[in-house]
C-alpha positions in Angstrom: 154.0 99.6 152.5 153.4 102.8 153.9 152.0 102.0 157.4 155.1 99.9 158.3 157.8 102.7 157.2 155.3 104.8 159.3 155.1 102.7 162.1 159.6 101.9 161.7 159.9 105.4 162.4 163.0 105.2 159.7 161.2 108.6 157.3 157.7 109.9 156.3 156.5 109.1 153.0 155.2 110.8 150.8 152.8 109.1 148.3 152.0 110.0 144.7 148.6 107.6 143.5 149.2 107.3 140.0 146.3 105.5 139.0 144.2 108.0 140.6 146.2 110.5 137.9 145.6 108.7 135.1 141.5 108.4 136.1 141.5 111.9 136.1 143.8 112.0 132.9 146.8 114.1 134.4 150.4 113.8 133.2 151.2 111.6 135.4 155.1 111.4 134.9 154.9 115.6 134.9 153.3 115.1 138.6 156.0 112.9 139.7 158.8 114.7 138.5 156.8 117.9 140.1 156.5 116.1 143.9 160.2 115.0 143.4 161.1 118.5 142.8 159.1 119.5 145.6 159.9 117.1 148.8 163.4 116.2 147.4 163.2 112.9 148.7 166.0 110.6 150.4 164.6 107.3 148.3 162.1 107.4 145.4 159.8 103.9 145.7 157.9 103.2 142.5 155.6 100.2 142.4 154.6 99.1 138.7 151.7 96.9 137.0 152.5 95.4 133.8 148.7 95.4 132.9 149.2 99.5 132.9 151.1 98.7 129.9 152.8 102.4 128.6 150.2 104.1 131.0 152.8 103.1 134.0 155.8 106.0 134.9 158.0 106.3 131.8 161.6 105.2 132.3 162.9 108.4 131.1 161.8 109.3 134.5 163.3 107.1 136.0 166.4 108.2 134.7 165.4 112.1 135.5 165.1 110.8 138.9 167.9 109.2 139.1 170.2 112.1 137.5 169.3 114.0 140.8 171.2 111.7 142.7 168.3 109.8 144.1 168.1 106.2 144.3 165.6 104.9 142.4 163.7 101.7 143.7 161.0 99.4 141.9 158.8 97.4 143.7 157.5 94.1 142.1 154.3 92.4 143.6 154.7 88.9 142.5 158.0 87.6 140.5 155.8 85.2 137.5 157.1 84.5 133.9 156.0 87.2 132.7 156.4 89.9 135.6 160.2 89.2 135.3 160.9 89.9 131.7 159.1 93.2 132.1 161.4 94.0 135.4 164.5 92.8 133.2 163.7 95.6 130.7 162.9 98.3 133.2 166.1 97.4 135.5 168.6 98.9 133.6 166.7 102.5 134.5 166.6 101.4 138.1 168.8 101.2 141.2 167.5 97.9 141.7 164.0 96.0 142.3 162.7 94.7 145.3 160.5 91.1 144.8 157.9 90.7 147.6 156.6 87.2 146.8 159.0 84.9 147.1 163.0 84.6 148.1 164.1 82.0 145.6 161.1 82.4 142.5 162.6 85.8 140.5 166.0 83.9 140.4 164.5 81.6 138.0 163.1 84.0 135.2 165.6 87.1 135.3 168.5 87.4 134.0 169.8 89.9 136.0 169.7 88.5 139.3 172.0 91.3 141.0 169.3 93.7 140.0 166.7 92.6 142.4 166.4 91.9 145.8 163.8 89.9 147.9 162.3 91.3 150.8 159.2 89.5 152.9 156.7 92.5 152.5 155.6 94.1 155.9 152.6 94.7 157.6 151.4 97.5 159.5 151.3 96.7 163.4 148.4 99.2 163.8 146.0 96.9 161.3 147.7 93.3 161.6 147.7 92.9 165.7 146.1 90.6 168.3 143.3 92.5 169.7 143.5 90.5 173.0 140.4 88.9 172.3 141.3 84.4 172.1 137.0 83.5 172.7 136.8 84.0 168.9 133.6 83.7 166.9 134.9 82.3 164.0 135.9 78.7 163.3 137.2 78.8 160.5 138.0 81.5 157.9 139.4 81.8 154.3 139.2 85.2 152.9 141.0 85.7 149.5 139.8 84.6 145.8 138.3 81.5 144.4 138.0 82.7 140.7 140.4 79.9 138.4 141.4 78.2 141.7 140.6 74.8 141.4 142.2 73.5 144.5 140.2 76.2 146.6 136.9 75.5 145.1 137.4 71.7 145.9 139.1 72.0 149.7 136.0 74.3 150.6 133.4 72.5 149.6 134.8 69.3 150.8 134.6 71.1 154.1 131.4 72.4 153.6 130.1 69.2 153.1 131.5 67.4 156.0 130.1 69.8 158.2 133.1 72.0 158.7 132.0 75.6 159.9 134.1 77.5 157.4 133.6 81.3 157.1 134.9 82.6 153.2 135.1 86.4 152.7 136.3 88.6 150.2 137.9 87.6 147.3 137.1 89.3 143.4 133.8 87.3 143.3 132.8 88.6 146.9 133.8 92.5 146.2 136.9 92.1 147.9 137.3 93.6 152.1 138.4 96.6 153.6 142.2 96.1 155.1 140.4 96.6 158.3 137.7 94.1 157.5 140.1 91.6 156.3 142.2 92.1 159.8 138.7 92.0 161.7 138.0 88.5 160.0 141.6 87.3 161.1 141.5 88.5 164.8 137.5 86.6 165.1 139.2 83.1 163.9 140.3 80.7 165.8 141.8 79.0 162.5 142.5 80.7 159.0 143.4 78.4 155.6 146.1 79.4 153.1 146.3 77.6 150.0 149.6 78.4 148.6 148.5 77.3 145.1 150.4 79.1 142.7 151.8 75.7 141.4 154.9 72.8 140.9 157.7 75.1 141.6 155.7 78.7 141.5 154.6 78.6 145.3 155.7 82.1 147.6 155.6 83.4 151.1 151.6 84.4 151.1 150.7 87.6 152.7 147.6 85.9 154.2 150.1 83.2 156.0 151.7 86.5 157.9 148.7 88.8 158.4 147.1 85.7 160.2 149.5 85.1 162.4 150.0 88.7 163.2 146.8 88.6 164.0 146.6 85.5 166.4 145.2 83.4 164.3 146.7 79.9 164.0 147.6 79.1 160.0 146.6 76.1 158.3 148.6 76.0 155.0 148.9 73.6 151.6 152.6 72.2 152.6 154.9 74.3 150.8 158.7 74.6 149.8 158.3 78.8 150.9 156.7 78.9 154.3 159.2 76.4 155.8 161.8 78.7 155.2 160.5 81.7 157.5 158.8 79.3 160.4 158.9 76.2 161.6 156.0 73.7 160.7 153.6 72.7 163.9 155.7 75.5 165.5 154.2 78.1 163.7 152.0 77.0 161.8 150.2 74.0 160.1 151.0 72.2 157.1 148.4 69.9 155.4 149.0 68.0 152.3 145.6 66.6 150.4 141.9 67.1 151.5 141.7 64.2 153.9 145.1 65.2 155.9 143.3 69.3 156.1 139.9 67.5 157.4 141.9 65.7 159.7 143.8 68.2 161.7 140.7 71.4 161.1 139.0 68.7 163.5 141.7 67.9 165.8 143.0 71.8 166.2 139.2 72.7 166.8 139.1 70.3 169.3 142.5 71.2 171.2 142.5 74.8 172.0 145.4 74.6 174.0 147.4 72.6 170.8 146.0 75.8 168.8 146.2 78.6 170.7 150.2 77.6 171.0 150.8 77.5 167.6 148.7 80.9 166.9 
């Protein structure tokens, strides 16, 4: 988030790693309170992980904040079950709550919907760019997780096993990348898969669907309710539905560069 407001020219933020306080075992709401104090900032962002549990920013200051006269802003990764009921509770201490993942998801679990707001999360133009460079090296890339994602595990070694030359990065099992690795493996591929597999009713707007095309990279994506929304199918990207349909058009978009390099 902070490259983009960077790169918008809109204010320079200031960041406070809380995680990194709590490693070292500092008071971490004492050092927030402390920077406010110090930069007196137009906006206070505050992203927060429910697996922190009570080790998150308290909500008493929140509410310090927010005495000030600053707005007071939480940011919410990915709007699930379970994510929601947390933000409900916290909301009341907040301005309001920005949800990144998806514009219609949140709306089913809260229960105060004027107390968050979707917005499609950015990406910062110096990392996510075409480099120029359209004689990629790389096929086919997938760089995210396959750890308790069935439909991954099968599509890729479906591929792999009808010869398809798919590159796989990154990911918990593989150590995870570097932004600037990740946005190297994007810029090399001629194609990149998204499997937007989050379930019946629980798919989003995948930060790997942007980042690719950002990068000049054309998208092939699990047919989605989400994606459709943003960009228009076989415009902008590619929507496959079952393993035979995503064997199909992998071999007819490596086969078409002009088809492709259109759509990328």
């Amino acid at each position: 988030l902070m490259g983009p407001l960077r790169a918008s020219g809109l204010g320079e933020p200031v960041t406070y790693f809380y995680d990194w306080g709590l490693a070292h075992n500092e008071d971490i709401d004492a050092e927030v309170l402390q920077a406010v104090t110090k930069h007196s900032p137009d906006l206070v962002f505050c992203s927060r992980l429910i697996q922190f549990g009570d080790r998150n920013v308290k909500v008493e200051t929140y509410d310090t904040i927010r005495e000030q006269g600053i707005p007071l802003v939480v940011i919410w990764v990915e709007a699930t079950p379970h994510v929601m009921f947390e933000a409900d509770k916290i909301a009341p201490h907040t301005d309001f709550g920005v949800v990144l993942d998806s514009r219609t998801r949140y709306l089913r679990y809260t229960k105060l919907p004027d107390k968050f707001l979707f917005i499609q999360e950015a990406r910062d133009p110096k990392i996510f760019k075409v480099d120029g460079n359209w004689d990629r090296d790389i096929p086919v890339s997938f760089a995210g997780t396959c750890l308790q994602r069935a439909e991954r595990c099968s599509a890729l070694a479906t591929l792999w096993m009808n010869g398809f030359p798919v590159y796989k990065a990154g990911g918990k099992e593989g150590g995870g990348l570097a932004i600037e690795d990740y946005a190297d493996i994007l810029q090399r591929s001629k194609i990149t898969l998204s499997f937007n597999d989050a379930g019946p009713g629980d798919q989003s707007l995948k930060g790997r669907t942007v980042e690719a095309m950002l990068c000049g990279a054309m998208v092939l994506e699990t047919a989605n309710s989400e994606t459709c929304q943003f960009f228009e199918p076989m415009r902008d990207y590619v929507p496959f539905s079952g393993l035979e349909d995503l064997m199909h058009k992998l071999q007819w978009f490596l086969t078409h560069d002009t088809e492709r390099e259109a759509i990328a």
